[in-house]
C-alpha atoms as one frame of an Amber mdcrd trajectory, in Angstrom:
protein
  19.490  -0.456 -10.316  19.358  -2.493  -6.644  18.961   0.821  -5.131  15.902
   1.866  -7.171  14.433  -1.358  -6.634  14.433  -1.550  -3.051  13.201   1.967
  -2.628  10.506   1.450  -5.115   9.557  -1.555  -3.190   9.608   0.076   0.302
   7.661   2.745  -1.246   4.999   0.616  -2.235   5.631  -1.783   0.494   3.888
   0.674   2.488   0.632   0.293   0.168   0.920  -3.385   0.099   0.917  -3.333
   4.253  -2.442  -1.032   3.811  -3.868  -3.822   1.319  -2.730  -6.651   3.623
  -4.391  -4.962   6.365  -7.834  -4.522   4.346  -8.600  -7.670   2.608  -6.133
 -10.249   5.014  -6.808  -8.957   8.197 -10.935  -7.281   7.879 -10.984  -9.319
   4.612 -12.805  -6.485   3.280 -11.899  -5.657  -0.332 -11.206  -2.584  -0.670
 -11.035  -0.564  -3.989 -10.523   2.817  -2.295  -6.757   2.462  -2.663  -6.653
   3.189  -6.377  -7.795   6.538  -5.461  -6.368   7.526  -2.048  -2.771   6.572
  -3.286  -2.781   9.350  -6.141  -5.237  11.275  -3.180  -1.855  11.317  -0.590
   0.386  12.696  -4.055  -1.719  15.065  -4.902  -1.636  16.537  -1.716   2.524
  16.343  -1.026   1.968  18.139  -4.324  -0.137  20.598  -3.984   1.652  21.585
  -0.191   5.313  21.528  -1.358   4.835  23.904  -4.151   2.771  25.883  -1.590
   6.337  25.884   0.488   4.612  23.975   3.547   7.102  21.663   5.054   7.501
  17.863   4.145   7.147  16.245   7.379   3.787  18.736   7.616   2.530  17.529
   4.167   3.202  13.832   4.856   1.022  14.195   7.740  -2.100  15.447   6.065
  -1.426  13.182   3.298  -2.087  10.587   5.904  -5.430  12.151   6.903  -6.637
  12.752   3.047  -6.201   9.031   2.732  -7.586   8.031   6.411 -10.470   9.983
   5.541 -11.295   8.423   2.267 -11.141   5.178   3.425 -13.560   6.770   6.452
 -16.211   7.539   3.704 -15.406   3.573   2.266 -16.423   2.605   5.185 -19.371
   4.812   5.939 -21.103   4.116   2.628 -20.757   0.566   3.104 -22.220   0.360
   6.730 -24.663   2.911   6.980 -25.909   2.667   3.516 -25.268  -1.185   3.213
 -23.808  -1.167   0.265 -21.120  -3.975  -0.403 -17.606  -3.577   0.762 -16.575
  -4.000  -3.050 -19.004  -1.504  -4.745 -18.159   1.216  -1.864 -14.735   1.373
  -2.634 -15.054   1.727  -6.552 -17.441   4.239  -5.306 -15.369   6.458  -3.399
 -12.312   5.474  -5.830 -14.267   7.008  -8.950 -15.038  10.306  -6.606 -11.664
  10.510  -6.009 -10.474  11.370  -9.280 -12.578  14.562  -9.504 -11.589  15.178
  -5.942  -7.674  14.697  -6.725  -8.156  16.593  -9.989  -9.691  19.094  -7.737
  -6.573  19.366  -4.987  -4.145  19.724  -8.057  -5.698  22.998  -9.204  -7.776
  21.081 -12.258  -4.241  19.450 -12.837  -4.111  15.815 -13.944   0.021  16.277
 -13.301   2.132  18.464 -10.772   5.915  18.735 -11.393   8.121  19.707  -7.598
  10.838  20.482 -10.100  10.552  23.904  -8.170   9.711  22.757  -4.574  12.433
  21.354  -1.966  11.077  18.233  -0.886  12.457  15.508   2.023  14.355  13.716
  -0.165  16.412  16.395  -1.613  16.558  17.776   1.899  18.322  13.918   2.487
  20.400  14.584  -0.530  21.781  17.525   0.536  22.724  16.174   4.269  24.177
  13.031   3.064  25.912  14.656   0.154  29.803  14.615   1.488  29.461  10.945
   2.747  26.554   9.114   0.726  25.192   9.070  -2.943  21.237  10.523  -2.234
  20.474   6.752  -3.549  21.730   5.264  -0.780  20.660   8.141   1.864  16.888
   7.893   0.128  17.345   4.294   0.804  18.424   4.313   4.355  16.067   6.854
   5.648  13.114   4.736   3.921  14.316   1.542   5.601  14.142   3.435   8.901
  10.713   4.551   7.938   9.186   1.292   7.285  11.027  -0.110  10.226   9.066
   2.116  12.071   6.131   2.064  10.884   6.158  -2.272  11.219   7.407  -1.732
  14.662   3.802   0.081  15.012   1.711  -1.723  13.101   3.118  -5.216  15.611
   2.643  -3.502  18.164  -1.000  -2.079  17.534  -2.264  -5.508  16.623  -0.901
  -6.787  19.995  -3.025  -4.674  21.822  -6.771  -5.748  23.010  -8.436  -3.149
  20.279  -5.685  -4.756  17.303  -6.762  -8.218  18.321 -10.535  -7.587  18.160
  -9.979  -5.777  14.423  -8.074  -9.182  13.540 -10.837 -11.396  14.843 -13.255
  -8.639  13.145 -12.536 -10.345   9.293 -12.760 -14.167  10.607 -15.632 -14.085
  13.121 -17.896 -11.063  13.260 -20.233 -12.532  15.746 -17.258 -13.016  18.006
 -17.249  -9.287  18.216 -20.565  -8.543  18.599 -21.285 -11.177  21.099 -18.368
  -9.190  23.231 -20.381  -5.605  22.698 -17.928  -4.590  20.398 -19.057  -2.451
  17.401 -18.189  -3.991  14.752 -19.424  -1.082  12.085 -16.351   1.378  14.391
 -13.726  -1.452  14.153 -14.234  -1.921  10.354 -14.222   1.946   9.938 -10.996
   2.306  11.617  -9.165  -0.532  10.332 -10.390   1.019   6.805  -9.782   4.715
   7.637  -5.554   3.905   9.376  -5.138   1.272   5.735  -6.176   4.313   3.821
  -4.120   6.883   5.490  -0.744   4.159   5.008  -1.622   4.116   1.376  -1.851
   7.824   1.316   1.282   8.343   3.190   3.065   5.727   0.552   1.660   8.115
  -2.325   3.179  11.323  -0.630   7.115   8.964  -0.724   6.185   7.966  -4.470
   5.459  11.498  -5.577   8.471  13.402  -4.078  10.411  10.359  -5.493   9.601
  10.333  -8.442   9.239  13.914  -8.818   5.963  14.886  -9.607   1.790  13.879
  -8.841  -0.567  12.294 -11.453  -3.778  11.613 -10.906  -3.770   8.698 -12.616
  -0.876   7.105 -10.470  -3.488   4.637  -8.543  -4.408   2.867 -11.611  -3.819
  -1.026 -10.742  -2.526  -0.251  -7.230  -4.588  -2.115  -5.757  -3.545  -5.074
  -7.572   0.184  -4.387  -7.439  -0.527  -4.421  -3.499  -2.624  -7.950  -3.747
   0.793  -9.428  -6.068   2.966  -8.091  -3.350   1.053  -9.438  -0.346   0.997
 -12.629  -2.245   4.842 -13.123  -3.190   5.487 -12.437   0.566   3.258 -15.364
   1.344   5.609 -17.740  -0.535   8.920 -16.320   0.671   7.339 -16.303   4.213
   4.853 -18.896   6.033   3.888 -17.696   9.482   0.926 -16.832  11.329   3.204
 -14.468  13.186   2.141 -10.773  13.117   5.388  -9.918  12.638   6.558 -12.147
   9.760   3.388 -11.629   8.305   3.850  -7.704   7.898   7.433  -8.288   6.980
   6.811 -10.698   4.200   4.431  -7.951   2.989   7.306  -5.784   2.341   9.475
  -8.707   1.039   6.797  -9.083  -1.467   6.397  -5.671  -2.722  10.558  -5.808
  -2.957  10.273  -9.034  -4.984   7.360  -7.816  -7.254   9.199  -4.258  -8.306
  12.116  -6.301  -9.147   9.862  -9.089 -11.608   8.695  -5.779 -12.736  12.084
  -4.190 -13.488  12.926  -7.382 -15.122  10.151  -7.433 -17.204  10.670  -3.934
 -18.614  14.574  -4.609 -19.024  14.181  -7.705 -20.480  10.802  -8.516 -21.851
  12.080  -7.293 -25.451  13.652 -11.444 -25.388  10.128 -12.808 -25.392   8.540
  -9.537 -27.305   7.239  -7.621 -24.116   6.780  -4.335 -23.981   5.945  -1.699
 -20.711   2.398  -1.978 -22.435   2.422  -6.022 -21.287   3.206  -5.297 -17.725
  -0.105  -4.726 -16.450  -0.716  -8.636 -18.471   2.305  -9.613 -16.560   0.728
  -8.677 -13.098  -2.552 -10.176 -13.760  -0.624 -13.173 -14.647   1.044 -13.044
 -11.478  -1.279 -13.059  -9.348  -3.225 -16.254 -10.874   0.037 -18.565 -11.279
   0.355 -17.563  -7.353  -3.552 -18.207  -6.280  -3.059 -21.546  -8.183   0.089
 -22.536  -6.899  -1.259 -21.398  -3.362  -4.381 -23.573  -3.376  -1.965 -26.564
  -4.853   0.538 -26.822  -2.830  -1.413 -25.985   0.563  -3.313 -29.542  -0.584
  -0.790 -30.982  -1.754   2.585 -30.399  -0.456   2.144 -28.592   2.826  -0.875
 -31.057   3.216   1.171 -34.238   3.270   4.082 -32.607   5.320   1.632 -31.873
   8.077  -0.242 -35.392   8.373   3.156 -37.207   8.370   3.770 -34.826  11.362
């Protein structure tokens, strides 16, 4: 149960870093996700059954999702669209396009194809349950991957993409286009949420195209927990309470499904139960930053 939990929740911590990045950091919301997370397990799909390798297939996962976000961003600069309606845009093409990659499947079983994690079952076999060797290798991996994501944003180019969602004059005024910053920042948040649709795929065992549904959402809940657990303007903190958050939020959700039957829920209440979420935390947010926090700073 703790096990599942935790590598559900690094699984989709990944896509909660991608959200964080989109509408925190370029606060540009970004619908794109519902589509290029089923877009990154339609592809591990489609490329493990075809016998290419996993590490292979992870990779072009990440550029399937990098490059829908890259057509986000595209429609909503060059055709001025709004951030908003781009992303539902590209998110409805999606489905035809992941329908598409999956043979004109909506659902593609790797009961027959070896992926990474049985390949980390197999190694770990005489010493670890898979559970646990699925669970170390993905802490690694998101170790990693926050180790590069800290690191990028301390560079000159990560600092003008943060400044990019408070103060795009800021950028202009230093001749920086701000139309190549937003597509980038768009295009590497896609390809992490494309990535974390490859893990949830060979994980769970098979591709559906309608995996993204409420992603998006389940990323803004996660980012959102984190901010309670964690309150720092630190890079770092603020990337690792992302995937706090998304730990938190599969656990309220495993709750929910193995206990809900007290109050009457049902797996049919927990999209309710997200969307509930995420309003008790936007009203506790705004509450206690005015009230609480508020007071604790002015006696300071």
């Amino acid at each position: 149960m703790i096990q599942g939990i935790l590598i559900e929740g690094l699984v989709y911590g990944l896509m909660a870093l991608a959200v964080f990045m989109t509408f925190r950091v370029l606060d540009f919301a970004d619908m794109t996700v519902d589509g290029s997370f089923p877009l990154g397990g339609a592809v591990m799909a489609i490329l493990l059954t075809a016998g290419v390798h996993p590490l292979l297939a992870i990779l072009v996962a990440f550029v399937a999702g990098a490059c829908a976000g890259a057509i986000t961003a595209v429609i909503h600069s060059k055709l001025k669209i709004p951030g908003l309606l781009a992303g539902i845009l590209t998110m409805t093409i999606l489905y035809s396009v992941n329908l598409r990659v999956m043979g004109n499947r909506a659902n593609l079983s790797l009961l027959k194809a070896h992926t990474l994690f049985d390949s980390i079952r197999d190694a770990a076999a005489p010493y670890l349950s898979g559970e646990i060797a699925i669970l170390a290798f993905l802490i690694l991996v998101t170790a990693v991957i926050l180790l590069l994501v800290n690191l990028f944003y301390h560079t000159d180019f990560g600092i003008a993409l943060g400044a990019l969602g408070s103060n795009p004059q800021m950028i202009t005024a230093q001749a920086m286009n701000p139309e190549v910053l937003k597509l980038i920042g768009v295009s590497v948040s896609n390809g992490l949420v494309g990535v974390s649709g490859a893990f949830a795929c060979m994980y769970q065992g098979f591709a559906d195209v309608n995996s993204g549904t409420g992603t998006v959402v389940a990323g803004l809940a996660s980012v959102m927990i984190g901010e309670f657990l964690i309150r720092s303007n630190r890079i770092g903190w603020l990337t690792f309470r992302v995937i706090l958050g998304s730990i938190l939020y599969r656990a309220i959700m495993f709750a929910g499904r193995q206990w809900g039957y007290v109050i009457h829920l049902t797996a049919n209440d927990l999209k309710m139960i997200t969307g509930v979420l995420i309003i008790a935390c936007l009203f506790i947010s705004k509450y206690g930053n005015g009230k609480f926090f508020g007071k604790k700073a002015a006696k300071k």
